[in-house]
VEXTORRO-821803 format. One line per 3 residues: for each residue x, y, z of N, C-alpha, C. Coordinates in steps of 0.05 Angstrom, whole numbers, plus 5000, padded with zeros to 4 digits. Example, Ala and Ser with C-alpha at 12.3 -4.5 7.8 and 13.67 -1.06 7.14 Angstrom:
# residues 2
5264/4886/5156/5246/4910/5156/5264/4934/5156 ~ 5257/4955/5142/5273/4979/5143/5258/5001/5157
END
This chain:
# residues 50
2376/7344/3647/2381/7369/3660/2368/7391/3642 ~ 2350/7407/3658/2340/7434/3639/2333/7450/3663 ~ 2324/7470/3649/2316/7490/3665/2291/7512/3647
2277/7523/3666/2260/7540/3649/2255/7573/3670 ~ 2243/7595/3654/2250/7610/3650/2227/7631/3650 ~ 2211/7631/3682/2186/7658/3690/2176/7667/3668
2187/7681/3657/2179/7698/3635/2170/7690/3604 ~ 2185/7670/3600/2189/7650/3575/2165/7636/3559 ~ 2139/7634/3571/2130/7620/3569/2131/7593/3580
2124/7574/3559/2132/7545/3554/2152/7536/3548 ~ 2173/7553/3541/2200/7546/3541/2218/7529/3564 ~ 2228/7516/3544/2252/7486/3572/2274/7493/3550
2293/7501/3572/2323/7507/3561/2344/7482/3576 ~ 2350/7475/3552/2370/7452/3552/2408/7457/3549 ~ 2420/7467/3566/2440/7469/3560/2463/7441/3552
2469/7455/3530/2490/7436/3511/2509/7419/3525 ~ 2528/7448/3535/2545/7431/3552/2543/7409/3567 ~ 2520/7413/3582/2517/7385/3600/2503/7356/3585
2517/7363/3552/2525/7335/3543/2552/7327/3531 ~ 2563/7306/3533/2591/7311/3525/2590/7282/3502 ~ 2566/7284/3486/2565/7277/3460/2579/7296/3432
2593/7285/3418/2599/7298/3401/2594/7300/3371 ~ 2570/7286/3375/2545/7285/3361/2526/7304/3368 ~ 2523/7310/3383/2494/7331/3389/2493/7346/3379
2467/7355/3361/2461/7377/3343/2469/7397/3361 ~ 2480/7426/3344/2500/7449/3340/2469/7467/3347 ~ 2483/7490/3374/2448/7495/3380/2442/7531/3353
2425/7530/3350/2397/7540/3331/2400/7577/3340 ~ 2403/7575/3369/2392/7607/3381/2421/7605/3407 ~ 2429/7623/3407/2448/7640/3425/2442/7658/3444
2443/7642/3476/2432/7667/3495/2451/7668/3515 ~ 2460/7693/3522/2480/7701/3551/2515/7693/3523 ~ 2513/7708/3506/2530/7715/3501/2558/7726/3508
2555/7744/3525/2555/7763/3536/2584/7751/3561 ~ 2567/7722/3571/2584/7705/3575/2597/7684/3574 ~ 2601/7682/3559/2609/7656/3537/2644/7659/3537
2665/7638/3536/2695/7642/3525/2691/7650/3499 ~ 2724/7674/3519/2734/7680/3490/2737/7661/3461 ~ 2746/7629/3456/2750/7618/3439/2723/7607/3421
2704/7608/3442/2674/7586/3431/2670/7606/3411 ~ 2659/7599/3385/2652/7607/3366/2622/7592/3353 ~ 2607/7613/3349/2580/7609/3347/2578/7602/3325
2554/7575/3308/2562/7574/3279/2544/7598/3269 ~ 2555/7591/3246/2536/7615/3221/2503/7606/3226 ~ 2496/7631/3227/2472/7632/3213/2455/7629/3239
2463/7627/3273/2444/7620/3288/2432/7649/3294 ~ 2411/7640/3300/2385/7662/3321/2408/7674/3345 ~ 2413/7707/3351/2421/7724/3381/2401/7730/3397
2400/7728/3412/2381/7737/3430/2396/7772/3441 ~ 2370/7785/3436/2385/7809/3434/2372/7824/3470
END
């Protein structure tokens, strides 16, 4: 499952959720903040998309 993004370039956006490994690397860059739960907590140190 991905999706990509007119404007983006070459960019393929992979959303996380739609794996329910709990292993899967912790994602790098943060986009649509904005709408995200109250509880999810972003780790340290990732890329905002502002």
């Amino acid at each position: 499952m991905y999706y990509t993004i007119e404007d983006s370039g070459d960019s393929i956006v992979i959303p996380v959720g739609a794996f329910a490994d709990p292993a899967f690397p912790a994602p790098t860059f943060s986009v649509y903040e904005e709408r995200m739960h109250t509880w999810v907590e972003m780790p340290a140190g990732i890329e905002h998309m502002d």
